[in-house]
C-alpha positions in Angstrom: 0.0 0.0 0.0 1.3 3.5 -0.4 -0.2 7.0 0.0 0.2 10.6 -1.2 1.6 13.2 1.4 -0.2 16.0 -1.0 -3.2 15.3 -3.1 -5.6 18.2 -3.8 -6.9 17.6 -6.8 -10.8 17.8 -6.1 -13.3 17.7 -8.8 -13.5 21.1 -10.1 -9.2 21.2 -10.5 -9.6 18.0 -12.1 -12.4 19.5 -14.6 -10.1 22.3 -15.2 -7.2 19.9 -16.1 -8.5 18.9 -19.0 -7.9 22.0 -20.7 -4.0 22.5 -19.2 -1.2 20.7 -19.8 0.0 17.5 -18.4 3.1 19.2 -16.6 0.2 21.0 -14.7 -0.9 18.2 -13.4 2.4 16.4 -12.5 3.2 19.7 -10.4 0.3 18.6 -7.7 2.2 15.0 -7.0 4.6 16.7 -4.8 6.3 13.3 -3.0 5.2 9.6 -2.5 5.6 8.2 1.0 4.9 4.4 0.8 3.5 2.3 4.1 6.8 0.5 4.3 10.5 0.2 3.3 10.9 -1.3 0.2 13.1 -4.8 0.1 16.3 -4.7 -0.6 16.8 -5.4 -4.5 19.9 -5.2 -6.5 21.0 -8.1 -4.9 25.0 -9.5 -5.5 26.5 -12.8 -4.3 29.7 -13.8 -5.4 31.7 -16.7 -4.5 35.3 -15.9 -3.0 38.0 -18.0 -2.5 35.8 -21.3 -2.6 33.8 -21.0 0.4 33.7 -17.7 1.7 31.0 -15.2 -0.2 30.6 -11.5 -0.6 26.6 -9.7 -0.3 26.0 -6.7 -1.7 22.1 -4.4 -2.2 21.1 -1.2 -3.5 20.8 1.1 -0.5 17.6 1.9 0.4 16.5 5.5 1.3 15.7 6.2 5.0 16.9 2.6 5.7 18.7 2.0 8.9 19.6 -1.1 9.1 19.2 -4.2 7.7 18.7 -7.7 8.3 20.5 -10.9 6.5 19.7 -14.7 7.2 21.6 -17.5 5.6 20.0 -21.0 4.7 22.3 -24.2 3.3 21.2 -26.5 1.0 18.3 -24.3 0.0 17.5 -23.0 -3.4 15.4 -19.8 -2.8 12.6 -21.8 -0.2 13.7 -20.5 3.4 12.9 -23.9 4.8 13.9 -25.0 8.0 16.1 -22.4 10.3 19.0 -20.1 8.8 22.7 -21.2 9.4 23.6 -17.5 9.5 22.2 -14.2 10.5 23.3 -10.8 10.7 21.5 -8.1 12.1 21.8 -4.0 12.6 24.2 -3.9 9.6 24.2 -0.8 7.8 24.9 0.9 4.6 28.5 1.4 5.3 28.6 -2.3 5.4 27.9 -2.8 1.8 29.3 -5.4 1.0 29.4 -7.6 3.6 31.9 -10.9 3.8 30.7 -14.2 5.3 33.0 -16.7 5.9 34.1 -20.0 6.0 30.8 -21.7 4.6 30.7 -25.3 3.6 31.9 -26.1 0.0 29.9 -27.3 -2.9 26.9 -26.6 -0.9 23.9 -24.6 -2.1 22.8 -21.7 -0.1 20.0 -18.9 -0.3 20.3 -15.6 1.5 17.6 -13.4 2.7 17.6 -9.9 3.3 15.4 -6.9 4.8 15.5 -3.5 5.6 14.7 -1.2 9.1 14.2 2.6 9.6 12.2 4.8 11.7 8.2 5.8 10.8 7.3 2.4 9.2 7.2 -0.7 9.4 10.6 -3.4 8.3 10.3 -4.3 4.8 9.6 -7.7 3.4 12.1 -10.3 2.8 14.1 -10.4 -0.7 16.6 -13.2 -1.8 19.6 -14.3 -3.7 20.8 -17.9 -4.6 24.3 -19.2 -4.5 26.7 -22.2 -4.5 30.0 -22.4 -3.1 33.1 -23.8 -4.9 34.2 -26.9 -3.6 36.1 -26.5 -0.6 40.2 -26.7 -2.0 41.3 -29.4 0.3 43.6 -31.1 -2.0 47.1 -30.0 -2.5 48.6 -29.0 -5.6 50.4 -31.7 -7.5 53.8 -30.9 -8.0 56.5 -32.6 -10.4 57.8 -34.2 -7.0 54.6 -35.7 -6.7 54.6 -37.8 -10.6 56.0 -40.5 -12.5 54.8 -41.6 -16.5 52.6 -44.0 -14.6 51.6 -42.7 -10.6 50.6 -39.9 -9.0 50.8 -39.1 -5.1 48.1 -36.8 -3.5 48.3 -35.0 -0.2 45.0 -33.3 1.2 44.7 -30.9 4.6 44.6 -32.6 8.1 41.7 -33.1 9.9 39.1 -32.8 7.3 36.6 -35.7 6.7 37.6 -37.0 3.0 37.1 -40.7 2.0 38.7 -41.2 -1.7 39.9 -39.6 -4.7 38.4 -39.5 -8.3 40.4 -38.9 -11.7 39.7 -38.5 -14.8 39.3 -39.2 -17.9 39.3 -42.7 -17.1 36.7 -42.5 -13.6 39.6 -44.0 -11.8 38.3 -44.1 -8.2 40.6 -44.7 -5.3 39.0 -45.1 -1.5 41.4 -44.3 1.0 42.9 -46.8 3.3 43.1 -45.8 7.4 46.7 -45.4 6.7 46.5 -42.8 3.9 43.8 -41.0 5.9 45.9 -40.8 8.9 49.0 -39.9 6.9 46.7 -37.3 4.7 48.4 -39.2 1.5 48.0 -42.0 -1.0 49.3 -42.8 -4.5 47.2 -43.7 -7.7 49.3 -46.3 -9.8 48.4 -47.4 -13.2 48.4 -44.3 -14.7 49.1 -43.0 -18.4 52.1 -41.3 -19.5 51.9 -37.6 -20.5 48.5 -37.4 -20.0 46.5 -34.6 -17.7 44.2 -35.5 -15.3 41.8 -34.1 -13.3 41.9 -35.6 -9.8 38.9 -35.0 -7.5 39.1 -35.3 -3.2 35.7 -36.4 -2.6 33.7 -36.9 0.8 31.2 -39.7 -0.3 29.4 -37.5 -3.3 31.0 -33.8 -2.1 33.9 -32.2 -4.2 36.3 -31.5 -1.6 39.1 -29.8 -4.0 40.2 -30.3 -7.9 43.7 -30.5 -9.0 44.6 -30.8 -12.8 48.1 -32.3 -13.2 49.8 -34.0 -16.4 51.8 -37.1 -15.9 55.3 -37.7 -16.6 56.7 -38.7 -20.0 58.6 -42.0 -20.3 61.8 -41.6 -22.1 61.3 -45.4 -23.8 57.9 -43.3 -25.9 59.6 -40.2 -27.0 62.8 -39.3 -29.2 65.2 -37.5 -26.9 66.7 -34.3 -27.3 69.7 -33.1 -24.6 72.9 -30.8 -24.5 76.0 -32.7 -26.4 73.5 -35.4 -27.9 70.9 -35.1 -30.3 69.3 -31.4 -31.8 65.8 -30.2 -31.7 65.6 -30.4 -35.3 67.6 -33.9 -35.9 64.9 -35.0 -33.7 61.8 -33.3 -36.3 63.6 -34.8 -38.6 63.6 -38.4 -37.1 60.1 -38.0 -35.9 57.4 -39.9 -38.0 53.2 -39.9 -38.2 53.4 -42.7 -35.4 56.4 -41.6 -33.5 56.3 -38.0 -32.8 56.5 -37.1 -29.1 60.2 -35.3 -28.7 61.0 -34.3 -25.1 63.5 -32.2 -25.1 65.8 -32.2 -21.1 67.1 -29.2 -19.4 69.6 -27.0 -21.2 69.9 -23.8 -23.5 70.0 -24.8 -27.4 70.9 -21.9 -29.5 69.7 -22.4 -32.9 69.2 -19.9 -36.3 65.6 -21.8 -37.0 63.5 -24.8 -37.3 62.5 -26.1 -40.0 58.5 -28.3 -39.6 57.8 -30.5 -42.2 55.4 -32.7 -39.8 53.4 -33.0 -37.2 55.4 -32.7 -34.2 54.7 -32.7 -30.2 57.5 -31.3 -28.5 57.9 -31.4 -24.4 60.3 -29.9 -22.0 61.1 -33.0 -19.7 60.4 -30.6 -16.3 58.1 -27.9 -15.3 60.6 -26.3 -13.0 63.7 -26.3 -15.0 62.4 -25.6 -18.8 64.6 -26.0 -21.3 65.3 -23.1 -23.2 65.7 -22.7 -27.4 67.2 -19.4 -28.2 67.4 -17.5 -31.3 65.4 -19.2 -33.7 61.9 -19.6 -34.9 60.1 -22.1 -36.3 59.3 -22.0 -39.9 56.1 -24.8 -40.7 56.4 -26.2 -43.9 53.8 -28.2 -43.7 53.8 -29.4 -40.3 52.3 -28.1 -37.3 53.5 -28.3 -33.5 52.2 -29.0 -30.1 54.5 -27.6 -27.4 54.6 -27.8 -23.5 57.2 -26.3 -20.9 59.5 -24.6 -22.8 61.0 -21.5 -23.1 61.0 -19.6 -26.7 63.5 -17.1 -26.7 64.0 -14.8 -29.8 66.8 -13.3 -28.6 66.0 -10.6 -30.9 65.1 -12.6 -33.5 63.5 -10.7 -37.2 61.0 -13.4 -37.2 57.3 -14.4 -35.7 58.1 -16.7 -33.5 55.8 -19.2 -36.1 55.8 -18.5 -39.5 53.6 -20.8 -41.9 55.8 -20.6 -44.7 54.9 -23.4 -46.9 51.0 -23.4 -48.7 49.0 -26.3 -47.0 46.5 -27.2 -44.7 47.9 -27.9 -41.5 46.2 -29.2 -38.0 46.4 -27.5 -34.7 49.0 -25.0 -33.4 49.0 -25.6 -29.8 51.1 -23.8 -27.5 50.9 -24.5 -23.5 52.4 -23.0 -20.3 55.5 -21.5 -22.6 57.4 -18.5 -21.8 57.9 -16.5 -25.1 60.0 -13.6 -25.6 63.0 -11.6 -27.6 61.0 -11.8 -31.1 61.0 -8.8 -33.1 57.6 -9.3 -35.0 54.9 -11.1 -33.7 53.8 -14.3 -32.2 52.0 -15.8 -35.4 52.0 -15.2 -38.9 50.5 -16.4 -41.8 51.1 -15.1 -45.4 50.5 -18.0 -47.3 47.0 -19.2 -48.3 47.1 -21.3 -46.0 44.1 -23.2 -43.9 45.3 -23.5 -40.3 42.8 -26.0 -37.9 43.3 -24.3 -34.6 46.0 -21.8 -33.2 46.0 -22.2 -29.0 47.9 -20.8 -26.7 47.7 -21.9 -23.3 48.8 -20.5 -19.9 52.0 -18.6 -21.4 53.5 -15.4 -20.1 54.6 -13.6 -23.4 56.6 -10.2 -23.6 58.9 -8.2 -25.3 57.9 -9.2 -28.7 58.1 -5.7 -30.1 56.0 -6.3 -33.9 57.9 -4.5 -35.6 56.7 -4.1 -39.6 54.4 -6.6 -38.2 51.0 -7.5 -35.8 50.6 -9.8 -33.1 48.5 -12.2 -33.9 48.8 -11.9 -38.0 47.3 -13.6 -40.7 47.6 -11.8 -44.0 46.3 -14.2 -47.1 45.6 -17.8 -45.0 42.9 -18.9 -42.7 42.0 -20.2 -39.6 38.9 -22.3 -37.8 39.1 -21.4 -34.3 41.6 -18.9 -32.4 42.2 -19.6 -28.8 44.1 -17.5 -27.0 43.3 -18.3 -23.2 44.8 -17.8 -19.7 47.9 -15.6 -20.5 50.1 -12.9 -19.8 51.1 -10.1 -22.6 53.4 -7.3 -21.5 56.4 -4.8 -23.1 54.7 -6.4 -26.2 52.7 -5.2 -29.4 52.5 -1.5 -28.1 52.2 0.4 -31.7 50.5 -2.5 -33.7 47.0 -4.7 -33.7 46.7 -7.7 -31.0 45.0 -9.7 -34.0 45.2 -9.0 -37.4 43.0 -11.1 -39.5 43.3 -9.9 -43.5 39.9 -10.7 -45.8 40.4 -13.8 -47.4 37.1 -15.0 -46.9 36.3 -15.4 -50.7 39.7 -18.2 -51.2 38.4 -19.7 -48.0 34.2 -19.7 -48.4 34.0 -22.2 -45.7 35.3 -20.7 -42.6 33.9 -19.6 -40.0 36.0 -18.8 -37.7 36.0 -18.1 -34.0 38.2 -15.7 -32.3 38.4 -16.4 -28.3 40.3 -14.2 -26.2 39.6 -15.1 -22.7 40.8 -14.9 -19.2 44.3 -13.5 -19.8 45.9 -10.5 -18.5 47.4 -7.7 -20.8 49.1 -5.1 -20.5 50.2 -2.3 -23.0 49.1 -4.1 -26.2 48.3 -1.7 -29.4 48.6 1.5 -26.9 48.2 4.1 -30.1 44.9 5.6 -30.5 44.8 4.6 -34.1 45.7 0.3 -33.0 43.2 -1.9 -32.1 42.8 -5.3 -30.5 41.2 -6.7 -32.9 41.7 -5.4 -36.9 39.8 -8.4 -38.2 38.5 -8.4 -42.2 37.3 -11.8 -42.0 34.1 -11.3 -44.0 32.5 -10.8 -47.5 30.6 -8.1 -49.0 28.2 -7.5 -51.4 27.2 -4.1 -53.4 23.3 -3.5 -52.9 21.5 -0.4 -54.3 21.4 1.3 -50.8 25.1 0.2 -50.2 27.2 -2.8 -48.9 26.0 -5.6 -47.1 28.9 -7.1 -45.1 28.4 -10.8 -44.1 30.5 -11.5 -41.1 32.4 -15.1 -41.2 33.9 -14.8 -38.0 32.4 -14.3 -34.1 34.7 -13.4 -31.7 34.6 -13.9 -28.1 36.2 -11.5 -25.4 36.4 -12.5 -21.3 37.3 -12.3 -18.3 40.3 -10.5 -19.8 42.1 -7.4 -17.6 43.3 -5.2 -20.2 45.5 -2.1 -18.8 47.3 0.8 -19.7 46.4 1.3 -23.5 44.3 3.9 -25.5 43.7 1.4 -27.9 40.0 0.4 -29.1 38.8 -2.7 -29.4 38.2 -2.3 -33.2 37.7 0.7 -35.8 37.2 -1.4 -38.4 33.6 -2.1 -40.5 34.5 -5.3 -41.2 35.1 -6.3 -37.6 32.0 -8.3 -36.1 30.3 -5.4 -34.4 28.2 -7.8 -31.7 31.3 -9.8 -30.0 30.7 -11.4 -26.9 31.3 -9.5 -24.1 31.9 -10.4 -20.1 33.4 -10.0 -17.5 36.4 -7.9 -18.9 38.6 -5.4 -16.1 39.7 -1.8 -18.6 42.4 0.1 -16.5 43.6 2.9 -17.7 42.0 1.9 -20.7 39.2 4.0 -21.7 38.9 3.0 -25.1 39.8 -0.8 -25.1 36.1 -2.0 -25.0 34.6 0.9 -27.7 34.3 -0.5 -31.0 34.3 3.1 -32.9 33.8 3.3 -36.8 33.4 6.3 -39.5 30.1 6.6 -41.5 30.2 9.0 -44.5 33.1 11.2 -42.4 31.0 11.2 -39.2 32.9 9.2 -36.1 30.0 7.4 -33.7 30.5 4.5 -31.4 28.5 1.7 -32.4 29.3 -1.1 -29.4 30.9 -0.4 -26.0 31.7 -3.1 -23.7 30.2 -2.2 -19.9 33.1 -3.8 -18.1 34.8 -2.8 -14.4 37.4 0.0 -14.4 39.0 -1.1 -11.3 43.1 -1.1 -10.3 43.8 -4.2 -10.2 46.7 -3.1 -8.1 49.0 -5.7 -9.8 51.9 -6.5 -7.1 55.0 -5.5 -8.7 54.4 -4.9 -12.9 58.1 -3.3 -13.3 59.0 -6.6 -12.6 56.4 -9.1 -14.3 54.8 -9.8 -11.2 51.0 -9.2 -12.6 49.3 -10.9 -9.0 46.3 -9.1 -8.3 45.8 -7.7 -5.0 42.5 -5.4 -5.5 40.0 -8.0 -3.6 37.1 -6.3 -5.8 38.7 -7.7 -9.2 40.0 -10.9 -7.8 36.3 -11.6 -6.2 35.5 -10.7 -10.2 37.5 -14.0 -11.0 39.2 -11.7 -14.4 42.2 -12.1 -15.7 44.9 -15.0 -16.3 44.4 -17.1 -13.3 48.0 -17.4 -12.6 47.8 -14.4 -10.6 44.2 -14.2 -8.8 
């Protein structure tokens, strides 16, 4: 119910207000007062750190307090009695932090609003679920062989087995690996990543993704003083391809691919590193894993499809790149390329000089992935992804551009750059104009971009309707605005809505990107590395 502190209007006024103007009548509705406070709306949860969650509501006016209960396993009912409840908090408490909930677990939380003159409001709620509870520790290279892995998990916590997969290899601990908070799974793959889930009968107590070890007797071995990366390619056939390459430094001038090739550093924590060379694919495409590319300052991409063909997946994982004077990637051959991934790498100081990031100039590609990585003191006067208009040699494509949960820094920081300078499409002359058929999508987030007055594109051709989410611009006003030119007149056409926040990274001079703004890490944005 609500009711009118002024409302004169009697007959005779409301006669005469057929002849006067609507404003006269909005004039005599001078203020609403309503019988009580309104609910709390605008209501925010969002998991933190697994099991803790932060609340957040639109103030409302003349509240003075308000009221939250918390209800586990509920989905919205507010059966049964809350497991939490705050009361007398007030606006400078928004947000508000609960801790230390129960993992995996569902909860609702209810909230309502005081203040002086009438009565509380009525309850409003949100729904949530927790992350599983991260119980299990990491698994470490210490912790692997080609064919086991060992599992440790926090003390005095009530777990019962394990769970990996692929494979639904289930494991139920014994009362000596629950006292000792440890146990090994045997029978394992080589070089193959699992996920590996602590459960508590059917509860997710903690994931852990891990890769196993590779034995030597399945690979073709490349060391210091024995044999070279590219005697190795060279040796490497359709059924016997795996190379893993041991710790060391290999200078070399360039790499030749001819072949489909999977090449492994042997250890995580000591990466071998190949200096001064690039590869050149002739034909061949490569799958690579803890290594270290360095250009050393290299004139080259640090890939170059040289040879016409149609090649397989490009797939580059938890790699440091860096020293190249161009770009990352280039194509400029017509060439049909089925995936280009990379993976969890930290990438800088490839400078694009004469040349883009990301650069494909007469070839194609299906699918783009470029997920979970770092770019700094990289690509500062020239586009992230380049992406020339081939689309007539290559009528089938479709491709799909995803650039997603990485953090960048500096990239294409010239008003006149973009992230994305992508012609991917065709178009047709109509009598009122051209009709642009786009034949590419392009996905964008959970990315932290920072510290560029780059747009995100300027370019007509350039899918005007990406997907946007979730994306953190700092200090970079212009790196969600797609901006084009119509007939000489300059309008913005698409602006992502993403945070502005610092993400207060911990010590960028020195490649330390680890957020410590609690806001954007809540936010779960950028390469999670560093959250």
């Amino acid at each position: 119910m609500k009711k009118f502190s002024k409302y004169t209007i009697g007959l005779g006024l409301a006669l005469a207000a057929l002849t006067t103007a609507c404003s006269k009548q909005d004039d005599e509705l001078t203020g609403v007062e309503y019988a009580r406070f309104f609910a709390p709306f605008g209501l925010e949860a969002k998991v933190n750190n697994n099991i803790n969650v932060r609340l957040s509501w639109t103030p409302i006016e003349g509240a003075t307090s308000y009221d939250i209960e918390i209800f586990q396993d509920d989905s919205l009912t507010f059966a049964g009695t809350a497991v939490r409840t705050y009361t007398g908090l007030t606006n400078e408490d928004i947000p508000y932090d609960v801790k230390d909930l129960v993992g995996d677990t569902k909860y609702s939380a209810r909230f309502k609003a005081h203040g002086e003159g009438r009565p509380e409001s009525k309850w409003n709620g949100v729904y949530f679920k927790t992350d599983p509870e991260q119980l299990l520790s990491k698994v470490t290279e210490d912790d692997l062989t080609y064919s086991s892995a060992t599992f440790t998990w926090k003390t005095n916590k009530q777990v019962t087995g394990i769970v990996l997969t692929p494979g639904d290899i289930r494991h139920t601990f014994t009362p000596e690996e629950l006292k000792a908070c440890t146990a090994t799974v045997g029978q394992l793959q080589g070089n193959t990543k699992y996920t590996a889930r602590l459960v508590n009968g059917d509860k997710n107590c903690g994931e852990q993704s891990f890769t196993t070890l590779i034995d030597p007797a399945t690979a073709i071995l490349v060391s210091e003083g024995g044999k070279s990366l590219q005697d190795a390619i060279n040796e490497a056939t359709a059924d016997f391809n795996l190379i893993l390459v041991r710790a060391g430094t290999y200078e070399l001038t360039g790499i030749d691919v001819d072949k489909d090739v999977r090449i492994v550093g042997e250890r995580i924590n000591n990466r071998p590193v190949i200096k001064g060379g690039n590869f050149s694919l002739n034909g061949g495409s490569v799958e690579m894993r803890n290594v270290i590319l360095d250009g050393d300052g290299s004139k080259n991409h640090a890939f170059d499809y040289k040879k016409e063909a149609t090649y397989t997946a490009l797939h580059v994982e938890n790699c440091e790149i860096k020293n190249f004077d161009k770009g990352l990637f280039y194509i400029n051959t017509a060439s049909l390329v089925e995936s280009i991934t990379f993976d969890n790498c930290i990438i800088h100081d490839v400078k694009c000089n004469g040349a883009d990031f990301m650069d494909s100039r007469k070839g194609a590609y299906n699918a783009l992935n470029f997920i979970n990585n770092t770019v700094y003191n990289s690509c500062a006067e020239r586009d992230f992804v380049r992406y020339d208009n081939t689309a007539k040699a290559f009528p089938d494509v479709m491709s799909k551009i995803n650039v997603s949960n990485n953090t960048l820094v500096g990239i294409s920081n010239n008003a006149s750059k973009r992230i994305m300078y992508v012609r991917f499409a065709l178009e047709e002359k109509e009598e009122n104009g051209v009709k642009t058929t786009f034949k590419h999508s392009i996905k964008f987030t959970n990315n932290i971009v920072a510290n560029t007055v780059g747009y995100f594109s300027k370019q007509s051709q350039t899918n005007s309707a990406p997907t946007f989410s979730n994306n953190n611009y700092y200090n970079a006003a212009n790196a969600g605005t797609i901006e084009l030119t119509v007939e000489g007149v300059t309008q913005i056409v698409a602006k992502d809505g993403g945070k502005t926040l610092d993400p207060k990274f911990k010590d960028a001079d020195k490649g330390d990107f680890t957020v410590t703004n609690e806001n954007v890490k809540i936010n779960k944005v950028g390469a999670p590395r560093w959250l």
